[in-house]
C-alpha positions in Angstrom: -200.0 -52.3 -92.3 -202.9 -51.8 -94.8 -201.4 -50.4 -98.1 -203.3 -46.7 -98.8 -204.3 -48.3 -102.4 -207.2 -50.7 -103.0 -206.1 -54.1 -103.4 -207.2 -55.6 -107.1 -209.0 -58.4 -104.9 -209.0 -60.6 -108.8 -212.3 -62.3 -110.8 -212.4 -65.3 -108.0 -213.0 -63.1 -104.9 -216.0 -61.5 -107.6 -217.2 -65.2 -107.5 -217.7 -65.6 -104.1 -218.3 -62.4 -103.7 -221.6 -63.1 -106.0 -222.2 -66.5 -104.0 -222.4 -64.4 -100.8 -224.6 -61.7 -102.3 -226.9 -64.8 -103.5 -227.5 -67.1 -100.2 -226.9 -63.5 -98.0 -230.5 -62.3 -99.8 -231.7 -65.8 -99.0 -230.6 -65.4 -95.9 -231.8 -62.2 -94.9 -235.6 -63.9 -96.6 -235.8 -65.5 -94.0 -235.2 -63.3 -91.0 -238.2 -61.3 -92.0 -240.5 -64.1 -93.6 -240.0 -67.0 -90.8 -240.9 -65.3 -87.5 -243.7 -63.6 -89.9 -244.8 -66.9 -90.7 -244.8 -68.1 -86.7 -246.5 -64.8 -85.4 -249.3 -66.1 -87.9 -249.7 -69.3 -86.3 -249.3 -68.2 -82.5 -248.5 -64.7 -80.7 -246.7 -66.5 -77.9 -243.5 -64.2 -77.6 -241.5 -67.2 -76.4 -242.6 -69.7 -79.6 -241.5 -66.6 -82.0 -237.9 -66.0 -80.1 -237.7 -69.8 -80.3 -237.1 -69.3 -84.0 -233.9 -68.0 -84.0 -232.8 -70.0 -81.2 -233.7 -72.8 -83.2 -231.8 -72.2 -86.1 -228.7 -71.0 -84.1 -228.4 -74.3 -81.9 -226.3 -76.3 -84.4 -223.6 -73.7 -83.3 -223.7 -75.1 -80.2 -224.0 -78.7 -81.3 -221.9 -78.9 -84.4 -219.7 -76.1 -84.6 -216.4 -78.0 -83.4 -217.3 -81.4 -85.5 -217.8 -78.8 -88.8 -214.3 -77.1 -88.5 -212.8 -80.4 -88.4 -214.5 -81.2 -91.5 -213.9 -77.7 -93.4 -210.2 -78.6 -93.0 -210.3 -81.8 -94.0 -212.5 -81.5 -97.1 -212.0 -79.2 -99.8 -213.8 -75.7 -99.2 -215.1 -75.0 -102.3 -216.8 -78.3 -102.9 -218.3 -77.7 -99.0 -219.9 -74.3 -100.5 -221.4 -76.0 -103.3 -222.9 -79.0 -101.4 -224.0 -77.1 -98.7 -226.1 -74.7 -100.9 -227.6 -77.0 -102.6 -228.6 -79.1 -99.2 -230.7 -75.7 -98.2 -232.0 -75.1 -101.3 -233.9 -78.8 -100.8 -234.7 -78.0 -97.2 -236.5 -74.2 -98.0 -237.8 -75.7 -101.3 -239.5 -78.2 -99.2 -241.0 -75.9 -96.7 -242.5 -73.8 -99.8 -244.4 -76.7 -100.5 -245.4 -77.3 -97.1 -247.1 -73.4 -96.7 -248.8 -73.8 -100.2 -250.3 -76.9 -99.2 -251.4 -75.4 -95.6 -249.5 -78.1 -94.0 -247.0 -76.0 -92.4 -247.2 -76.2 -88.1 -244.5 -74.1 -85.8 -243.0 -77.6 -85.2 -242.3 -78.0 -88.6 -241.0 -74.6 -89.2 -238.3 -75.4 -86.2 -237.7 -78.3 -88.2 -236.7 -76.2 -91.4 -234.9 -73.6 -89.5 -232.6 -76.2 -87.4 -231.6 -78.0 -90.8 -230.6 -75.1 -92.2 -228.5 -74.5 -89.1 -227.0 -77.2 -89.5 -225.6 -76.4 -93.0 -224.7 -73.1 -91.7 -222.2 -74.8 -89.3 -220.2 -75.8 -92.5 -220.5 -73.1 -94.8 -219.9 -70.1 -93.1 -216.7 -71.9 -91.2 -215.8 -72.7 -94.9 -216.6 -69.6 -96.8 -214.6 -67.7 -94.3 -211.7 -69.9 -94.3 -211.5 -69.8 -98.3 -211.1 -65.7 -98.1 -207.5 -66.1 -97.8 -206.9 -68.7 -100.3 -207.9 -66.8 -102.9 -206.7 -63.1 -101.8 -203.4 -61.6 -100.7 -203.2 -60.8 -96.6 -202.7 -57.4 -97.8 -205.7 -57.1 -98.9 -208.1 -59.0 -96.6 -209.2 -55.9 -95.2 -210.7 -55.0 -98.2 -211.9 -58.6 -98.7 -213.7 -58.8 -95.8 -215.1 -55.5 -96.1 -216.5 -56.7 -99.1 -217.7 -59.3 -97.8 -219.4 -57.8 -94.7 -221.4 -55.2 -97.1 -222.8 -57.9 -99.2 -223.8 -60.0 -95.8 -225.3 -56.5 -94.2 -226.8 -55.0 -97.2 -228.2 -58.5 -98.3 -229.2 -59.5 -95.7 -230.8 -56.6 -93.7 -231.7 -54.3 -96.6 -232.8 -56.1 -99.5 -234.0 -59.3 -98.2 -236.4 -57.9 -95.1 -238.5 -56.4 -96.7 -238.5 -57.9 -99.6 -239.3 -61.4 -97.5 -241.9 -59.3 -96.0 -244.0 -58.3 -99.2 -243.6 -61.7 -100.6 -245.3 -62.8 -97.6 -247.8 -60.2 -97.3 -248.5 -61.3 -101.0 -248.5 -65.1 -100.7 -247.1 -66.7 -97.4 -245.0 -69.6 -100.0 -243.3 -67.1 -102.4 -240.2 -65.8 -99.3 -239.5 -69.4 -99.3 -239.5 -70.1 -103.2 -237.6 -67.2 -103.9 -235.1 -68.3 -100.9 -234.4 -72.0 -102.4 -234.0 -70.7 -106.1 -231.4 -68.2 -104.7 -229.2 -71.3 -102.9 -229.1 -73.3 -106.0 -227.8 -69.9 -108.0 -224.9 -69.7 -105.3 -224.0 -73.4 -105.7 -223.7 -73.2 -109.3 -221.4 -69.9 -108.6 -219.5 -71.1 -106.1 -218.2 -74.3 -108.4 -216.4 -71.3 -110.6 -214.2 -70.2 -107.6 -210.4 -71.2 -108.1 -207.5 -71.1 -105.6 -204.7 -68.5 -106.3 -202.6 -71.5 -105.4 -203.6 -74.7 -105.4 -205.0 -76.0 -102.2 -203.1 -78.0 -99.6 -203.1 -81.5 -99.4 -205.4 -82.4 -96.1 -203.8 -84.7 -93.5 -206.3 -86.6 -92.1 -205.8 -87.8 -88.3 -207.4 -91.1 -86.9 -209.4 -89.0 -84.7 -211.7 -86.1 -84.8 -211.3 -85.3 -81.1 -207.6 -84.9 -81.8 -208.2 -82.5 -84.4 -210.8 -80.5 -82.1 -208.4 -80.5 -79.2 -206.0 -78.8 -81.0 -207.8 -76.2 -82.3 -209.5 -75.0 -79.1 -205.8 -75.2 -77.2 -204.5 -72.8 -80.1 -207.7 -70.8 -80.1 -207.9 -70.6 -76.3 -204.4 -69.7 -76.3 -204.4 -66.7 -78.0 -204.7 -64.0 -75.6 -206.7 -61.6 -78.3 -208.7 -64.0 -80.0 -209.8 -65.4 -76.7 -210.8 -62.1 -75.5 -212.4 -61.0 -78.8 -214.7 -64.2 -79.0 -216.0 -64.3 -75.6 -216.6 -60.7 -75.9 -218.8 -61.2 -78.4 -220.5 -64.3 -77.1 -221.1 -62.0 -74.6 -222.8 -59.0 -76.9 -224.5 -61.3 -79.0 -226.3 -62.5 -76.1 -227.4 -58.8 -74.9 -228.1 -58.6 -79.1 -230.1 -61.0 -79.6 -232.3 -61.4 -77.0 -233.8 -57.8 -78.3 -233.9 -59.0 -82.0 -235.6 -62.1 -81.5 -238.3 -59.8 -80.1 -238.2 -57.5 -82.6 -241.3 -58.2 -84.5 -243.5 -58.2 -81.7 -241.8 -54.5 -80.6 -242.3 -53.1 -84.0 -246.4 -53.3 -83.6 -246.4 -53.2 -80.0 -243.9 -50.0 -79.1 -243.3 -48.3 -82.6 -246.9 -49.0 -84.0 -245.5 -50.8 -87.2 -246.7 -53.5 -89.3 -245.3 -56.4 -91.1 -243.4 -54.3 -94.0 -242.6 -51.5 -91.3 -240.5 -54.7 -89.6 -238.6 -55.2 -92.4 -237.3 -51.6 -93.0 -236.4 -51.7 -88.8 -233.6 -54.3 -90.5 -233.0 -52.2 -93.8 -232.3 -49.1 -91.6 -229.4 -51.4 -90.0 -228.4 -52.7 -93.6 -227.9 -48.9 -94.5 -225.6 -48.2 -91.9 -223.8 -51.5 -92.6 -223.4 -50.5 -96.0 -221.6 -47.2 -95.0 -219.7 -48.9 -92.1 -218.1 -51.6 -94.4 -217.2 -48.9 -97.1 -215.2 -46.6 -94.4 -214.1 -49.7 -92.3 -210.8 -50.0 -94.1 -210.2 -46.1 -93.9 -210.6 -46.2 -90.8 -208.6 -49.1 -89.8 -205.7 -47.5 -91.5 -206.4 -44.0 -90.0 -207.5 -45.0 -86.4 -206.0 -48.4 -85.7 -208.1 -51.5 -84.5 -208.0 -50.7 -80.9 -209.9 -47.3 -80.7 -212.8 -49.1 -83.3 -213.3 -51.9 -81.3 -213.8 -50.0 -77.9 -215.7 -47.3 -79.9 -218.0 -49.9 -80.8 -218.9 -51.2 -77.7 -219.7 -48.1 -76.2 -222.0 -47.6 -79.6 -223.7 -51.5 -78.5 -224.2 -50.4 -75.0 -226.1 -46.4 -76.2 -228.3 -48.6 -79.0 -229.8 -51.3 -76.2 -230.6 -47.9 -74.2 -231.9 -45.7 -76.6 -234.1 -48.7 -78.5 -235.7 -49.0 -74.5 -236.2 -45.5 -74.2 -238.0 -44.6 -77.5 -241.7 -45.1 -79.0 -241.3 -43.3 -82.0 -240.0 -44.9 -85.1 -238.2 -42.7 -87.2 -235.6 -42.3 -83.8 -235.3 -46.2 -84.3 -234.4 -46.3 -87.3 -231.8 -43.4 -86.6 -230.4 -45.8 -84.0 -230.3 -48.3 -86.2 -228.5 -47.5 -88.7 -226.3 -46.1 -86.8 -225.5 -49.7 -84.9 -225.3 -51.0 -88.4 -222.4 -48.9 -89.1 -220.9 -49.9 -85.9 -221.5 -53.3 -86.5 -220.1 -53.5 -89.9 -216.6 -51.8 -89.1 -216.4 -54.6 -85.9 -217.1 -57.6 -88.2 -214.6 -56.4 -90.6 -211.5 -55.1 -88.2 -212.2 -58.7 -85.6 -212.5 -60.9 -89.0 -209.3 -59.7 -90.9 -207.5 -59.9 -87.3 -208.8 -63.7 -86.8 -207.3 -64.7 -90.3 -204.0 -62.6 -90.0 -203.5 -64.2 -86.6 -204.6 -68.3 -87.5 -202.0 -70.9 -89.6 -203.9 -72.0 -92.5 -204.3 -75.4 -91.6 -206.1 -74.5 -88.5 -208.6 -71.9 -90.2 -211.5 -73.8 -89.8 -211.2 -75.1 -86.5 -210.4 -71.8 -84.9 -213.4 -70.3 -87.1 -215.5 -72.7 -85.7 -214.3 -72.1 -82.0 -215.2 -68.7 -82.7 -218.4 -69.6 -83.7 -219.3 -71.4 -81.0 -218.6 -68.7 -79.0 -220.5 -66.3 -80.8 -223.7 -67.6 -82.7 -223.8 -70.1 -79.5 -224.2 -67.0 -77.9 -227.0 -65.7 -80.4 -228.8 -68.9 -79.5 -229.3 -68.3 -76.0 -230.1 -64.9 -76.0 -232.8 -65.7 -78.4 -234.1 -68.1 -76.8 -233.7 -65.8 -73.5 -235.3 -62.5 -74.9 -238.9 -63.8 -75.6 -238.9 -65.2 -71.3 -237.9 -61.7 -70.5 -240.4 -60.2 -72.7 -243.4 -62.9 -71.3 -242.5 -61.7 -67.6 -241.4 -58.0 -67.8 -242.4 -56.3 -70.7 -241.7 -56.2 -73.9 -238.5 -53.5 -74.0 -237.3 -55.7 -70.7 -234.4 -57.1 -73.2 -233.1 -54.0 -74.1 -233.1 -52.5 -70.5 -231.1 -55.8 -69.7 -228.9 -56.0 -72.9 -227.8 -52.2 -71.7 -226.7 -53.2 -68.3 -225.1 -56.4 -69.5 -222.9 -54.1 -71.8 -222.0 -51.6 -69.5 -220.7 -54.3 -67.5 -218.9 -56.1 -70.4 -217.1 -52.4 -71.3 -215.9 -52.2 -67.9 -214.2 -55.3 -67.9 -212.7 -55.7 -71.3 -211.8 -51.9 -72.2 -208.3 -52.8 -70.8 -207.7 -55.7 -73.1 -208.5 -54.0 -76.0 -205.8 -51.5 -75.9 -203.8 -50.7 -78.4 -200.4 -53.1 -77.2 -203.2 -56.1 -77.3 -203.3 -55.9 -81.1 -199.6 -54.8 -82.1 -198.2 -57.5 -80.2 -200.1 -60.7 -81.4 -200.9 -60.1 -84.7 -198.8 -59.8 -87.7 
């Protein structure tokens, strides 16, 4: 049980925290400025929703291979590199905008790269959390740690990335590189409240994998969690990778209107990860989790039904509250439940599960959008979750999470 106190979380957690709040902005830069930068060079629905499909597919293709690697490597050094690997990539599609030599191909290109690194340093970044704060207080960790993600990402960054752009179409992407390099060069400051364990290498990856999806897999909770949200983040993100185009088309917005559709969300998260741990102590993890999906399911309905924008933004922020208490109470019940040495393959099971997920309902909304309209994803996003709800409420009950987690 949570302690009532706040947890002194110590000057390392501050360090990643401030790596986080770093490549989160750059993160949440380009959201707004790369399908900004695609709706300039075509207004097919399906080549814009093929964005984040495209930098969500190395979750499906690496995911497994980069949990192997997060525990076999050290961590903090995969942080680092990793940071400074994106920084090159975006730096390099800067130039390629200034010099107007920058294609949709290209832009793909960009986007899947950066995937690729995400594969490694999200598993890792997550996986270091409890090597540098007491279980106690992972809660408040990861709270933490979802605000800065949320707000960063969604608030800030939006439409900021959208100004830049509207200013000059290279500056999102300048802005984005400089900020990976500052969260490498923070990142190499983080130490271990014990030193790390020594990494047993086996003579073969697809031993390593194997075990991590039997223990994942095995887990009755974890199993149900994850596919449960593979399953939302389809219904999710088929509407968000049509997002843009249902800004101008249905709410009558325009390019920094778009951005505040994500800042209203980022508000919400902000709230939601500051009452998350209060809540989990008050309310328990059973009732938030099923109080969240019926939340998922009224914000797919409610973004179909209305044309006006101010009720949009009403809905979501409050999905962004819902969505910050879920990510923080399903995160600090992940790394309660996993052994250390099986953190990052388990993370990146997860993963697979859920931005795998992401991937094909983006790449999903902007076909439903082409054939039948363009709040189709949202009519079928609602339906999908009223289905999920009905055959999950069970498992989340209250006896789920007392009895396999400690």
């Amino acid at each position: 049980m949570v302690t009532t106190t706040t947890p002194n979380l110590g000057p390392d957690f501050a360090r990643l925290w401030a790596t986080s709040a770093a490549t989160n902005v750059a993160d949440g830069i380009m959201i707004a400025a790369g399908p900004l930068l695609v709706a300039r060079l075509t207004d097919d629905p399906v080549a814009i929703g093929a964005v984040a499909f495209v930098g969500q597919l190395p979750w499906l293709l690496f995911s497994l291979i980069s949990g192997v690697l997060v525990d076999r490597w050290d961590r903090r050094r995969v942080v680092v590199a990793v940071n400074l690997y994106r920084a090159v990539i975006v730096g390099a599609l800067a130039l390629a905008v200034w010099a107007d030599a920058v294609s949709v191909w290209l832009v793909y290109l960009a986007f899947f790269l950066i995937g690729v690194g995400e594969t490694l340093v999200d598993t890792a970044a997550s996986a270091l959390v409890p090597d540098i704060v007491a279980v106690a207080a992972l809660p408040t960790a990861n709270a933490r740690q979802q605000a800065v993600s949320i707000v960063a990402n969604l608030f800030v960054a939006p439409p900021l990335g959208a100004a830049l752009f509207v200013a000059a179409a290279m500056l999102p992407f300048s802005l984005e590189s400089a900020l990976f390099l500052v969260g490498a060069a923070v990142a190499a400051t983080v130490r271990f409240r014990q030193p790390p364990r020594p990494v047993e290498r086996r003579a073969r990856m697809r031993d390593e994998i194997t075990e991590g999806l039997r223990w994942a897999w095995s887990h009755k909770l974890l199993r149900a969690m994850a596919v449960s949200l593979c399953l939302m983040n389809i219904a999710l993100m088929a509407t968000i990778a049509i997002l843009v185009l249902y800004a101008e088309q249905r709410l009558g917005l325009g390019e920094v209107g778009f951005g505040l559709l994500f800042a209203a969300v980022a508000a919400g998260g902000l709230l939601g990860s500051a009452v998350a741990p209060w809540l989990q102590r008050r309310v328990g993890d059973s009732l938030l989790v099923r109080v969240g999906l019926l939340i998922e399911t009224a914000t797919h309905f409610g973004l179909a039904l209305t044309t006006d924008a101010w009720v949009a933004g009403a809905i979501n922020f409050l999905f962004g509250v819902h969505g910050a208490v879920l990510g923080v109470v399903l995160t600090s019940v992940r790394q309660r439940a996993v052994p250390e040495h099986l953190r990052g393959r388990v993370g990146s099971v997860y993963s697979l599960l859920i931005i795998g997920g992401a991937a094909i309902g983006s790449l999903v909304g902007g076909f439903v959008a082409r054939g039948f309209g363009i709040t189709a994803p949202f009519w079928a996003a609602g339906v999908a979750m009223v289905v999920l709800t009905a055959v999950v409420w069970r498992g989340f009950r209250p006896a789920a999470f007392t009895a396999q987690v400690p």
